[in-house]
C-alpha positions as CSV (number, residue, x, y, z in Angstrom):
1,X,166.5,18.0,11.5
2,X,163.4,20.4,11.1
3,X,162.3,20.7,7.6
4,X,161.6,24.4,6.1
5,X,157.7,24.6,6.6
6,X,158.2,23.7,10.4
7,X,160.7,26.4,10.8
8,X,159.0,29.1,8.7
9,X,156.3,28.4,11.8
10,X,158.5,28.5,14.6
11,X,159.8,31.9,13.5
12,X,156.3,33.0,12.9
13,X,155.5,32.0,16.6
14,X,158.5,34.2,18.0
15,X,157.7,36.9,15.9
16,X,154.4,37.2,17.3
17,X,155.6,36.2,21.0
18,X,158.5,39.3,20.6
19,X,155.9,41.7,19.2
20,X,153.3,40.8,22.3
21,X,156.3,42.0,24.4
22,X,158.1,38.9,25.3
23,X,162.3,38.8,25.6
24,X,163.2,35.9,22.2
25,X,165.3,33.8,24.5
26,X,161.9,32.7,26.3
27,X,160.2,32.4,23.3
28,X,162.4,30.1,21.8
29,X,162.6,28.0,25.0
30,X,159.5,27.3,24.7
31,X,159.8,25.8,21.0
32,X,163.2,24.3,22.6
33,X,165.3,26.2,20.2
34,X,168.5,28.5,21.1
35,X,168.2,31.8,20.8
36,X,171.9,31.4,18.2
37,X,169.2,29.0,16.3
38,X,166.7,31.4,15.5
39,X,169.1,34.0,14.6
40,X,170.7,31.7,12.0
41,X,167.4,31.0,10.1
42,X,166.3,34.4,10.2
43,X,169.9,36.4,9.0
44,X,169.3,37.1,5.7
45,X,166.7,37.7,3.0
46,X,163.8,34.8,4.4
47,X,164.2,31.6,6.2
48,X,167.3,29.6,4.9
49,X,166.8,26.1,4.7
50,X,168.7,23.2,6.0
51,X,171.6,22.7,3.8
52,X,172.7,19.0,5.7
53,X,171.1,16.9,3.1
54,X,172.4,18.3,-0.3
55,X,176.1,19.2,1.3
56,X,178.5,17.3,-0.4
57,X,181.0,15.0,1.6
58,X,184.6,13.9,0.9
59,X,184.7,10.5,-0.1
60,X,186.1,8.4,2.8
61,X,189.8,7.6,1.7
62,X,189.5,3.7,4.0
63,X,186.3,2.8,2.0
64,X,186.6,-0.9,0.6
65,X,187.0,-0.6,-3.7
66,X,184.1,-2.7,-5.1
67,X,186.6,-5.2,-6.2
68,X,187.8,-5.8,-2.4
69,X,184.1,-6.3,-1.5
70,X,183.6,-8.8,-4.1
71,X,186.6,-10.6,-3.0
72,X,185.6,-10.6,0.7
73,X,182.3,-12.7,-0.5
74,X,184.6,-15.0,-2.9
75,X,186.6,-15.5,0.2
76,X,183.7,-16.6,2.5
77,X,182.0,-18.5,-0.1
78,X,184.9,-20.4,-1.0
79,X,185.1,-24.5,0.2
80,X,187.9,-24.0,2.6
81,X,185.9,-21.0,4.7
82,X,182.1,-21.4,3.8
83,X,181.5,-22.9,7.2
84,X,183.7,-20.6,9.4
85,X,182.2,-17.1,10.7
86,X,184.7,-14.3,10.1
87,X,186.3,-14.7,13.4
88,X,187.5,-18.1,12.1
89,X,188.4,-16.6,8.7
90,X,190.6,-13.5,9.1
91,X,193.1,-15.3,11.5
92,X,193.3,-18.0,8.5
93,X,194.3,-15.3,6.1
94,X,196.6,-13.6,8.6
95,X,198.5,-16.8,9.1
96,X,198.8,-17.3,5.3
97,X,200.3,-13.6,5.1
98,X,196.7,-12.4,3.6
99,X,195.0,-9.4,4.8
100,X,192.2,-8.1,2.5
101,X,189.6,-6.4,5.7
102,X,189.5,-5.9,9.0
103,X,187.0,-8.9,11.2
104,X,184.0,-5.9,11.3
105,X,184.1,-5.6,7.2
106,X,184.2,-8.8,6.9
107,X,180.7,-9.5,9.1
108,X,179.4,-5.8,7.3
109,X,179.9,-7.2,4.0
110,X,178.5,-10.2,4.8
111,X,175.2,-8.9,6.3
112,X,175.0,-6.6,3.4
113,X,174.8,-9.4,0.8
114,X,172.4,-11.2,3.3
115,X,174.4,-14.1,4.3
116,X,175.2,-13.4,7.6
117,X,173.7,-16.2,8.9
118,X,175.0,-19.6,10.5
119,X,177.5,-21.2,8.5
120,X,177.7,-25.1,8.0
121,X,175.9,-27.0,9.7
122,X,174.8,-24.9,12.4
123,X,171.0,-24.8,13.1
124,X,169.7,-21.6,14.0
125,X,168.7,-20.8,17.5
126,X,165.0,-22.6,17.9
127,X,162.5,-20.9,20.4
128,X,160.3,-22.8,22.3
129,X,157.5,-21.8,23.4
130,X,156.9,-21.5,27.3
131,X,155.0,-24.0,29.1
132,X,151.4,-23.5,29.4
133,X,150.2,-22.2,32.6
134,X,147.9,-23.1,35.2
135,X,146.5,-22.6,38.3
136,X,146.0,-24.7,41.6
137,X,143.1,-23.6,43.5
138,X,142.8,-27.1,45.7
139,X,144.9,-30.1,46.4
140,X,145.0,-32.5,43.5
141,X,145.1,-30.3,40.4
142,X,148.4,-29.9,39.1
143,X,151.0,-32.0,40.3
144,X,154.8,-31.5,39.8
145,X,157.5,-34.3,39.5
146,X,161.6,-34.7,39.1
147,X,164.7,-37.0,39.8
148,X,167.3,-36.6,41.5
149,X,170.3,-38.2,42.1
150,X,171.3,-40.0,46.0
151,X,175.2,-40.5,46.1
152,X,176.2,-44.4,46.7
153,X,179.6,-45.3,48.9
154,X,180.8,-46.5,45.1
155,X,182.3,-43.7,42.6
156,X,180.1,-42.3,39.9
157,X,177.0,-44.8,41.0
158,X,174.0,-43.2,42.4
159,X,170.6,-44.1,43.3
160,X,167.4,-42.0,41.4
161,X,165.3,-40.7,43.8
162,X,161.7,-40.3,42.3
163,X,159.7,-37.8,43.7
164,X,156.2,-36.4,43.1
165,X,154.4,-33.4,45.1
166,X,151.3,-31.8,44.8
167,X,152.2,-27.7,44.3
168,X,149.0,-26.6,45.8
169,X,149.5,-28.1,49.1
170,X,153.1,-28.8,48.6
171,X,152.8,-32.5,50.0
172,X,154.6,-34.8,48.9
173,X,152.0,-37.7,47.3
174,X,154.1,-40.1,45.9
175,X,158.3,-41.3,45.7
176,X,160.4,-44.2,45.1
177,X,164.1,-44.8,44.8
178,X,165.3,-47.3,41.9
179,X,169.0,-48.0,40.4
180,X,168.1,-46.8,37.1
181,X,165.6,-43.8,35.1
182,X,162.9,-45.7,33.4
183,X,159.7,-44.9,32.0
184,X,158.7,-48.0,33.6
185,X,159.5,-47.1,37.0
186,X,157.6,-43.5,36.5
187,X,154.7,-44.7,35.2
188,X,154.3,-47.4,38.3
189,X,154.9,-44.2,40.8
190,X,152.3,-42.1,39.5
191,X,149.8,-44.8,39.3
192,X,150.1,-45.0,42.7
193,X,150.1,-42.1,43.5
194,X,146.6,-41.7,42.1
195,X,145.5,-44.3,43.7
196,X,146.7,-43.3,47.0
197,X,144.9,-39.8,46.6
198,X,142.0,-41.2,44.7
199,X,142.6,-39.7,41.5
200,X,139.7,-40.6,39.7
201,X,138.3,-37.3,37.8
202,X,140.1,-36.0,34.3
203,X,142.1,-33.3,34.7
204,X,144.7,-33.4,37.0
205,X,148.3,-31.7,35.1
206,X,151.6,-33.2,35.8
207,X,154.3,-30.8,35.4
208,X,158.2,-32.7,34.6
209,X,161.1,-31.9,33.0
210,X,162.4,-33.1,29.1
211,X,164.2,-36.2,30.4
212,X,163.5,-39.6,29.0
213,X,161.7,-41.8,31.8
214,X,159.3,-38.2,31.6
215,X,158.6,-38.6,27.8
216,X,158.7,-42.7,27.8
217,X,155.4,-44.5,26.0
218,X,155.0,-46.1,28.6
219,X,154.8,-43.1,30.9
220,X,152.5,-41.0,28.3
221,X,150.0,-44.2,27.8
222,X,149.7,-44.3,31.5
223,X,149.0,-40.7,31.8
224,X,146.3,-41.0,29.0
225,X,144.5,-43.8,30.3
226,X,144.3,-42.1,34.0
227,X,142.9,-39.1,32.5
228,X,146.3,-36.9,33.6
229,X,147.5,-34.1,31.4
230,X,151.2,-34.1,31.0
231,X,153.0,-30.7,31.6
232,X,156.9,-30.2,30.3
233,X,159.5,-27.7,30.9
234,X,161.4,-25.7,28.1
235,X,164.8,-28.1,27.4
236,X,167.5,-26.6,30.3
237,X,165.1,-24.0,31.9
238,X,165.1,-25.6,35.6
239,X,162.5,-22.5,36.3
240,X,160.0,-24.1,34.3
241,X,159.9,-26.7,37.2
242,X,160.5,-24.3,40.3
243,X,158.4,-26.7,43.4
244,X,160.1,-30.1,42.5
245,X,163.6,-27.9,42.3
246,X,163.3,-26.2,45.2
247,X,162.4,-28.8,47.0
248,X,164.9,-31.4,46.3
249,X,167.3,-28.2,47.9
250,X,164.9,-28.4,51.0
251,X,166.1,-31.8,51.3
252,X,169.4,-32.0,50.3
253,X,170.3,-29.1,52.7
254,X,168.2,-29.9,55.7
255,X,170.5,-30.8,58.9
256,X,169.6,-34.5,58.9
257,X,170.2,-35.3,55.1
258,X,173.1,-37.6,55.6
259,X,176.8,-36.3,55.6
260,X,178.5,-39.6,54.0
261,X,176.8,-41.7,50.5
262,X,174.2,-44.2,50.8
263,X,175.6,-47.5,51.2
264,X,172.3,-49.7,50.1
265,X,169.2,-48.7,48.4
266,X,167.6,-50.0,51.7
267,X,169.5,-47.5,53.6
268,X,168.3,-44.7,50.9
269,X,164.9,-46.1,50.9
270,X,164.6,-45.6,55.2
271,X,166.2,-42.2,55.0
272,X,163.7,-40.3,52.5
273,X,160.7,-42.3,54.2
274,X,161.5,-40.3,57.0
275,X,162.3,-37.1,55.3
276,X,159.0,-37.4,53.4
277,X,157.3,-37.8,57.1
278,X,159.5,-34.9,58.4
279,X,158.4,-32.7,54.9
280,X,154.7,-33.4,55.2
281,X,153.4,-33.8,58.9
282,X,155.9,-31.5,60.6
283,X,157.6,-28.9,58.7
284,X,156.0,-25.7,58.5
285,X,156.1,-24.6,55.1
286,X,157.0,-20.7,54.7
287,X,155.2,-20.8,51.4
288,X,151.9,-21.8,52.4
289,X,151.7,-19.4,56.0
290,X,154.2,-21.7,58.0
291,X,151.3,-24.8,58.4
292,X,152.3,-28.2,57.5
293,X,152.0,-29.8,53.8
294,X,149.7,-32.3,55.2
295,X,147.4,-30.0,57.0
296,X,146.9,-27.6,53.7
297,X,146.3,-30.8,51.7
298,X,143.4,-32.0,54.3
299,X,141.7,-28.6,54.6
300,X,142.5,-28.1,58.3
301,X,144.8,-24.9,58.1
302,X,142.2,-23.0,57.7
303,X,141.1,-23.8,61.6
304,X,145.0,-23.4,62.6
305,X,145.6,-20.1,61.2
306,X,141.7,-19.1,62.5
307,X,142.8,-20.3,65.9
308,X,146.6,-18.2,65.7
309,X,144.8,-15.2,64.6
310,X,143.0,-15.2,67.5
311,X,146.2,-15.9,69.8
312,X,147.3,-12.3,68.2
313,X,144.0,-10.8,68.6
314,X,144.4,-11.8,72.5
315,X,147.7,-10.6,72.9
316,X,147.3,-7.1,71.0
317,X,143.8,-6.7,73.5
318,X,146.2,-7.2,76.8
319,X,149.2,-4.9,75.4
320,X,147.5,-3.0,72.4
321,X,150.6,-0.3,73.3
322,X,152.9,-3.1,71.9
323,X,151.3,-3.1,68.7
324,X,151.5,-0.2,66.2
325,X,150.2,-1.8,63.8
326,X,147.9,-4.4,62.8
327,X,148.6,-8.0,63.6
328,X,150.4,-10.4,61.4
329,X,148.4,-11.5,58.8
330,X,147.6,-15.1,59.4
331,X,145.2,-15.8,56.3
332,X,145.4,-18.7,54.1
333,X,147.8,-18.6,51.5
334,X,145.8,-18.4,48.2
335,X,146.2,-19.9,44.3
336,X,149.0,-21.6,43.3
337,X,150.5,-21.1,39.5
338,X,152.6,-23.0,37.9
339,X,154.8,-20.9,35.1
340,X,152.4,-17.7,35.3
341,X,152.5,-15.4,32.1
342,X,154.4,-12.9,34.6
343,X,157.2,-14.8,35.8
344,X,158.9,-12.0,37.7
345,X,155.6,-11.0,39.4
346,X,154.6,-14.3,40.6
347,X,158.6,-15.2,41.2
348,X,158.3,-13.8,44.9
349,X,156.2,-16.8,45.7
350,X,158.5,-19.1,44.9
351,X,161.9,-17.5,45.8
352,X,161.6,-18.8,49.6
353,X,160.3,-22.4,48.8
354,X,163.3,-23.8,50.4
355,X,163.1,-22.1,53.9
């Protein structure tokens, strides 16, 4: 809608444009106007103005009376429906042969008199804020952890397979299997753990999920008196904790994980001792250039992916018709994040964790 003061300048503008020589239908294509337009506001004596606003406008004959509107809001507020939405409340009326509004004027009145919110007992939706990010620029800096469950030859028992991994390096540094989720039996692991790797500075972040043996006292006093920061995903967002995810799926779907249920914890025990010597001193880890998780955790990929570079260099120099283009790039993969602020950007480095 273009108010009189904006069109008594358009017309000025074609005026002058037409009088300079120039056809009105490019003149007013220029201001984005039909030519029909232009003609309208000019016919006459001066520039009519936009009669929209002040035209009057039949009153709609299905408008709801102000006495139906107050009875819509009696009806809601009323003991029998104040805790059912109007989905739950017109098909009430309906099977008590009452029909005062239609679903929709029901939820418009109801946001009009600013109680269109959830009824009963119903908490609002709460947001939580996403975890904190940070970045692994070395082994032993932020550390990521999970449970998972190993079937057992009985029904509906399994086995809790405890697992910790170091997402810069993607090594595995600590696990244990146990017949129950404890905060006992996590806090044990990652003292260990730090041992093992001779966590001694402040600092290191350990990244979990919301479960209990996560959140346990006795897991939190063990993390404060080792100096470790604790790290915890958004309730239900499995994303929040993409490296211990991904690779419980590396391991549940690699050829040798075992076709038939665990029939002793021993027999669990022997199998992921295995798998975690498999994982970290011979698979090559498509996330971290196709080098081992052991080797990136000591510091010696660097010297392997040196040494293949070279292998290409020698191979482009004896057939350099084979090669188009440059060789593969064999540097060392860089940062780690953990739950970066652009989650789709960074989202290609974790999508092929499992391969």
């Amino acid at each position: 809608m273009i108010n009189a003061p904006d069109r008594r300048r358009a017309v000025e503008l074609i005026e002058e444009a037409v009088d300079a020589g120039a056809p009105a239908l490019k003149a007013c294509k220029e201001l984005e106007i039909s030519l029909r337009t232009y003609k309208r506001w000019t016919d006459g004596d001066g520039i009519k103005a936009d009669g929209r606003p002040d035209a009057k406008r039949p009153e709609p004959v299905n408008k709801l009376t102000p006495e139906e509107q107050h009875r819509i809001l009696e009806t809601c507020n009323d003991e029998e429906y104040q805790s059912l939405p109007p989905s739950q409340i017109v098909p009430a009326l309906a099977d008590k042969d009452i029909y005062i509004a239609s679903e929709s004027s029901f939820y418009r009145i109801l946001k009009e008199a600013d109680q269109l919110h959830r009824r009963g007992r119903a908490q609002p939706p709460r947001k939580v804020r996403k975890p904190e990010a940070y970045e692994a620029t070395a082994p032993n800096q932020v550390w990521s952890w999970d449970i998972t469950f190993l079937a057992t030859t009985i029904t509906g028992m399994f086995y809790r397979l405890y697992l910790v991994m170091d997402i810069y390096s993607r090594k595995i540094v600590g696990w244990e299997i146990h017949e129950n989720e404890t905060a006992d039996h996590a806090s044990l692991l990652i003292r260990k753990a730090c041992l093992a790797e001779g966590i001694g500075e402040q600092g290191l972040v350990l990244h979990s999920d919301n479960g209990s043996p996560m959140k346990g006292a006795t897991m939190l006093a063990t993390l404060q008196r080792l100096g470790v920061v604790p790290s915890f995903s958004r309730p239900s967002v499995s994303n929040d904790n993409p490296y211990s995810e991904s690779l419980f799926g590396t391991m549940k779907y690699t050829p040798a994980f075992p076709s038939k249920p665990f029939e002793s914890l021993d027999a669990a025990r022997d199998w992921v001792y295995d798998f975690v010597h498999w994982y970290n001193e011979e698979h090559r880890h498509s996330g971290i250039q196709f080098v081992t998780p052991a080797q990136r955790h000591s510091g010696s990929e660097r010297s392997i992916l040196v040494n293949r570079e070279a292998v290409y260099q020698a191979a482009k120099h004896r057939n350099p018709e084979r090669w188009s283009r440059g060789i593969r790039n064999w540097a060392p993969a860089g940062e780690v994040c953990l739950n970066p602020e652009n989650q789709d950007a960074e989202g290609a480095g974790i999508k092929d964790e499992a391969a």
